[in-house]
N, C-alpha and C positions, 0 to 999 in steps of 0.2 A: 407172925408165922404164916399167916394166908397169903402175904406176897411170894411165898417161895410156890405158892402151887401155878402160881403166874413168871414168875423168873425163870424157874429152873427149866419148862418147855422150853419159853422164848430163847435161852442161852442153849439148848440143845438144837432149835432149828437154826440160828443163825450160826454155829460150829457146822451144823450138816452144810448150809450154803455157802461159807466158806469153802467148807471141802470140796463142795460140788465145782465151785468156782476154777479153785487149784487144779480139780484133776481135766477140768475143760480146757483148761491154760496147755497143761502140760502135753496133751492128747493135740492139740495144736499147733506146736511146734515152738510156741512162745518163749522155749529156756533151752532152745538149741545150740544156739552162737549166741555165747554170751560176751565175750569179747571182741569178737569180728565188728561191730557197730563202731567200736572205743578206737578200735585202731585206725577206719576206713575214717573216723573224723579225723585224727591226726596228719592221714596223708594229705598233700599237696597235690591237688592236681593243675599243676601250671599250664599247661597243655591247653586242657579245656574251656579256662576259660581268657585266656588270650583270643582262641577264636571266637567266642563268644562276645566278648567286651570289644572286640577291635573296630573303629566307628567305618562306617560307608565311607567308600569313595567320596568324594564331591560335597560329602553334608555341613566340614569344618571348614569351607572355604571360603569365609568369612572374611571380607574388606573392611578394616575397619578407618 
């Protein structure tokens, strides 16, 4: 029975730091676009990195 004058705080400060947590999350913008992420990994962006990946002039001119 003397554990609960130790638990039931401890279970009450870490519910407050949860809460405190969630509402710093939320006051952040953290649960804004919650699908915009899901879909922007799905897209293709071909584009980009073809110019990216495309090798230099002169580098593959390799005699062999």
């Amino acid at each position: 029975m003397d554990i609960l004058w130790l638990l039931v705080p401890m279970s009450v400060l870490i519910a407050l730091g949860i809460g405190a947590v969630f509402i710093w999350s939320a006051r952040s913008g953290q649960f804004d676009d919650l699908e915009g992420p899901a879909h922007r990994m799905l897209m293709d962006d071909d584009r980009a990195q073809t110019i990216d990946e495309a090798p230099a002039a002169g580098k593959d001119d390799r005699k062999v």
